[in-house]
C-alpha positions in Angstrom: -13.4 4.1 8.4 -13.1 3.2 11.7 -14.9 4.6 14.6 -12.8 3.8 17.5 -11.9 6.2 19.6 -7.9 5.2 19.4 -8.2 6.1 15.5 -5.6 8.5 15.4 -6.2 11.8 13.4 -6.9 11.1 9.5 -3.7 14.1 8.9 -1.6 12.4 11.3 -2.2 9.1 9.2 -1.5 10.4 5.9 1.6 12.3 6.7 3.1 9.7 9.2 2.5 6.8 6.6 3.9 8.9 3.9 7.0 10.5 6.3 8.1 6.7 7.4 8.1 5.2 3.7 10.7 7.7 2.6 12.7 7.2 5.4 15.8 4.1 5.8 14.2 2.6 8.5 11.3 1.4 6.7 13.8 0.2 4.2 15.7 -2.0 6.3 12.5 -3.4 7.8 11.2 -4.5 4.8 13.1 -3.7 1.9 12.2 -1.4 -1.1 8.9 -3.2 -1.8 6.6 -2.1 0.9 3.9 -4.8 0.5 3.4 -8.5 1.2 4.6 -10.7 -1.8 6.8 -7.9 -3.3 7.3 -7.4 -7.0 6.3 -10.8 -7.7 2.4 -9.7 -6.0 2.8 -6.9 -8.1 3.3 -8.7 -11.4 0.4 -11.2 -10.3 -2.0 -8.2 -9.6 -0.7 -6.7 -13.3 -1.4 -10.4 -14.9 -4.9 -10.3 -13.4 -5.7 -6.7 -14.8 -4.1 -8.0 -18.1 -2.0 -5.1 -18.8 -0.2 -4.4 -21.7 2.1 -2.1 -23.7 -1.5 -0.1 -24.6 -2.0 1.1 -20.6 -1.7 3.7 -19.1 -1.7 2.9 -15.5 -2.1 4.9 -12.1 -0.3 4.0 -9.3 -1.8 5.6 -6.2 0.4 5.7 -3.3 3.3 5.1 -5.2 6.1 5.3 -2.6 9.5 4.8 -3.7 8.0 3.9 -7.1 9.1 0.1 -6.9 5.8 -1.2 -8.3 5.7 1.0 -11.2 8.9 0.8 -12.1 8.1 -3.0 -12.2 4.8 -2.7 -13.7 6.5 -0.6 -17.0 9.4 -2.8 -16.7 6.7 -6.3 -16.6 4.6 -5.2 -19.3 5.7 -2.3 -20.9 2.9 -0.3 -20.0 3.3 3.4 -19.3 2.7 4.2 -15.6 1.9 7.4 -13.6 3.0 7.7 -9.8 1.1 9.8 -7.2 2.2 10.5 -3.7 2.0 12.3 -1.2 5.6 12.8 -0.5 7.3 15.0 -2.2 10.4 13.6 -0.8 9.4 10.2 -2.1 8.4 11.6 -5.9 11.6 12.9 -6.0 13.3 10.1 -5.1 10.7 7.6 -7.2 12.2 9.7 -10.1 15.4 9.4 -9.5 15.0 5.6 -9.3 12.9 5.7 -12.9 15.7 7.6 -14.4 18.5 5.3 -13.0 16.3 2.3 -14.6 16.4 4.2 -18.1 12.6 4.2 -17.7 11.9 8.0 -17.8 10.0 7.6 -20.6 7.5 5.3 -19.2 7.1 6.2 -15.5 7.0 9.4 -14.1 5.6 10.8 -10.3 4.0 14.1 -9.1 2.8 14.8 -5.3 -0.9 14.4 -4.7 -3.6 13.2 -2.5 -5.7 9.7 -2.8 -8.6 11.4 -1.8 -8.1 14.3 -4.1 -6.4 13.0 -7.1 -5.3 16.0 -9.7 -5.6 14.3 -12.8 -8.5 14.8 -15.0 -11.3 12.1 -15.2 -11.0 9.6 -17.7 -7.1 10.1 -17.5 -6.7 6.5 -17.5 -6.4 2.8 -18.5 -6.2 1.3 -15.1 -5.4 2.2 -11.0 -3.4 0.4 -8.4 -3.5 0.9 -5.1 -1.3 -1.7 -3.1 -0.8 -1.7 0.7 -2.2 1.6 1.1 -6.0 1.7 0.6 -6.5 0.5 4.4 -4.6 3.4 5.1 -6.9 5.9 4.0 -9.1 7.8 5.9 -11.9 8.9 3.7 -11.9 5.0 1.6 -15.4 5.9 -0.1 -13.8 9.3 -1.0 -10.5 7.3 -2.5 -12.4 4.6 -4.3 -14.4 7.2 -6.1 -11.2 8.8 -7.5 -10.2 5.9 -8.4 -13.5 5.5 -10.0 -13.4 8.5 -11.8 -9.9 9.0 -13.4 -10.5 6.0 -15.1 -12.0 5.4 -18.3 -14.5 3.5 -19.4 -13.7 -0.2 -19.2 -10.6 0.4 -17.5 -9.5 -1.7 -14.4 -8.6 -0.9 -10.5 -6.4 -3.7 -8.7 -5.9 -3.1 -5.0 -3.7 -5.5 -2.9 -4.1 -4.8 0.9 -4.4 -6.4 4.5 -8.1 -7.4 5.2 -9.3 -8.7 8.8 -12.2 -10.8 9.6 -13.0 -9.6 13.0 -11.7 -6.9 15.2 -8.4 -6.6 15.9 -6.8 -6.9 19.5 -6.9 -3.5 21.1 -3.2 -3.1 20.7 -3.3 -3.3 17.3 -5.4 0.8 17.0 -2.7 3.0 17.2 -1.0 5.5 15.4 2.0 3.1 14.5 -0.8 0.3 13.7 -2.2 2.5 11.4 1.2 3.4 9.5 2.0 -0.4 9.6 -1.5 -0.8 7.4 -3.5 -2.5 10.7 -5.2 -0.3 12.5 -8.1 0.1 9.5 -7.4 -3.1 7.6 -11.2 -4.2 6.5 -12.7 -6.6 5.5 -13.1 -8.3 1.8 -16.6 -7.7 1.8 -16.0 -4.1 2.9 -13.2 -3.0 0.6 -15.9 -4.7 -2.4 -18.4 -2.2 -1.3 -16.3 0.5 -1.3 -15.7 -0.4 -4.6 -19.1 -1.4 -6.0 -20.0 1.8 -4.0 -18.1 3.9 -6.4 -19.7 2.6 -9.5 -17.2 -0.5 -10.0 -17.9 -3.7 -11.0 -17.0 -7.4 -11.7 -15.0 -7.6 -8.6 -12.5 -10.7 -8.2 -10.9 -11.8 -5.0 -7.8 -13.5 -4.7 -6.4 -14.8 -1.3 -2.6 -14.3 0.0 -2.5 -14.8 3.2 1.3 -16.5 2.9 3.0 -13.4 2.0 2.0 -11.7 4.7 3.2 -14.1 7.1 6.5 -14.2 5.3 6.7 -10.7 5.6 5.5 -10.1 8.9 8.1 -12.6 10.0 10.9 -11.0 8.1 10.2 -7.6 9.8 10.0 -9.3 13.5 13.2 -11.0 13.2 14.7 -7.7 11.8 13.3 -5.7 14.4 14.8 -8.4 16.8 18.1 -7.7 15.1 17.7 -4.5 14.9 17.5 -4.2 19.2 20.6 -5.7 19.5 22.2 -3.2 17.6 20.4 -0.8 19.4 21.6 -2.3 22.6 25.0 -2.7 21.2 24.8 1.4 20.0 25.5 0.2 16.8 22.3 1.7 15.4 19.6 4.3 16.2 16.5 4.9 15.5 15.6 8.9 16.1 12.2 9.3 17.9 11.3 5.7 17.1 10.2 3.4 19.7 11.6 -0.3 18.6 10.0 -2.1 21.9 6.5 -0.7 20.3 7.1 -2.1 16.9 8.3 -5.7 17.9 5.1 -5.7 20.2 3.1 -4.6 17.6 4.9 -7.5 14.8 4.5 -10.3 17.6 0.2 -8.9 17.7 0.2 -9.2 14.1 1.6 -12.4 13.9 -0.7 -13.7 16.6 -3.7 -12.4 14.8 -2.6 -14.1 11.4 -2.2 -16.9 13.2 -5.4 -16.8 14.6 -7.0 -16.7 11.1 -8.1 -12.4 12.1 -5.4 -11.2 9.6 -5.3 -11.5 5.9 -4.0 -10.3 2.3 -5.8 -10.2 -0.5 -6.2 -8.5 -4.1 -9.1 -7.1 -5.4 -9.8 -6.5 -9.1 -12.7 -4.8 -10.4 -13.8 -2.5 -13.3 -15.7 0.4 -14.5 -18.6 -0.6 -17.2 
């Protein structure tokens, strides 16, 4: 984690990040998907863990429950949903039962860093766009590490940096937007290997998050004018912050700073 002395409070991460992906603003920034590549990254990640109709897959961070939703949809496999939203199991749910997939997916409300599931519980873990976000990463990993059975896989996708980031990019709302503790590859593989996990494969892509990144800056463009226009608000929000903070993103991509990657590894 992070040392700087902007690092906002590990709580205040955890609650913010899990308070703004339940709400619609997040929505209409980025849609229901709220990671880089969208469903189709999702199947990807599922191809490279090769699940099947025999998994039982965690999905840690599960949101709205788009990606396992998809995941059970994709390859049949049954899928579990943690959060820590209640707001967002409930509504993660609702969104299983609407799909008729009740039966495969379900979602309870729990911590990354405290996962209440009993070790060995199962086949494989997910993690995408949120591992970065955690304070305690060693602590999450080795959840991860431990609710999984032997030979089972984890697959995170999530933002990675090469160098620091510009200073502006350290704040609270840099931290909910998944920058302000992106890593590096080489860090998020120790973390990993640091929790007993093994056979790590990298896979680079970059494009999706400048496709996304764009998409959310020329929303949040959009989205001022309506502001301007009172057609829209945005309740404690600060919209000049977030286009500031899209256009630093975007520079840093640019710049070669800002990445996206999945990791796949497993436990011997």
């Amino acid at each position: 984690m992070s040392t700087s002395p902007s690092a906002p409070p590990p709580e205040d991460v955890k609650s913010c990040c899990a308070n703004l992906y339940a709400s619609d603003v997040a929505r209409m920034l980025v849609g229901e998907s709220f990671h880089p590549g969208g469903v189709a990254l999702t199947s990807r990640l599922g191809e490279l863990m090769e699940l099947s109709p025999q998994h039982h897959v965690l999905d840690v961070a599960a949101g709205l429950g788009t990606s396992a939703i998809h995941l059970a949809r994709r390859f049949s496999c049954r899928v579990t949903g943690v959060d820590l939203s209640r707001e967002n199991v409930d509504r993660a749910s609702a969104a299983a039962a609407a799909a008729g997939l009740s039966e495969l997916v379900s979602f309870v409300s729990g911590d990354a860093e405290r996962l209440p599931f009993p070790d060995g519980s199962f086949d494989a873990v997910v993690c995408e766009c949120a591992f970065c976000t955690f304070p305690a990463k060693e602590t999450a990993a080795a959840e991860m590490h431990r609710v999984l059975r032997r030979g089972g896989t984890v697959g995170i996708s999530d933002l990675t940096r090469s160098r620091e980031l510009a200073p502006e990019l350290s704040g609270l709302l840099a931290w909910i937007a998944c920058l302000g503790d992106a890593g590096t590859v080489s860090s998020y593989r120790a973390q990993l290997e640091g929790a007993g996990l093994g056979s790590v494969v990298v896979e680079s892509h970059d494009d999706a998050l400048v496709e996304m990144v764009e998409r959310v800056r020329m929303r949040l463009l959009a989205a001022s004018a309506m502001l301007a226009l009172k057609k829209v608000d945005w309740v404690g929000g600060d919209w000049k912050s977030a286009r500031d903070l899209a256009t630093a993103a975007m520079r840093e991509i640019r710049h070669g700073n800002l990445g996206y990657s999945i990791l796949v590894a497993s436990r011997a």
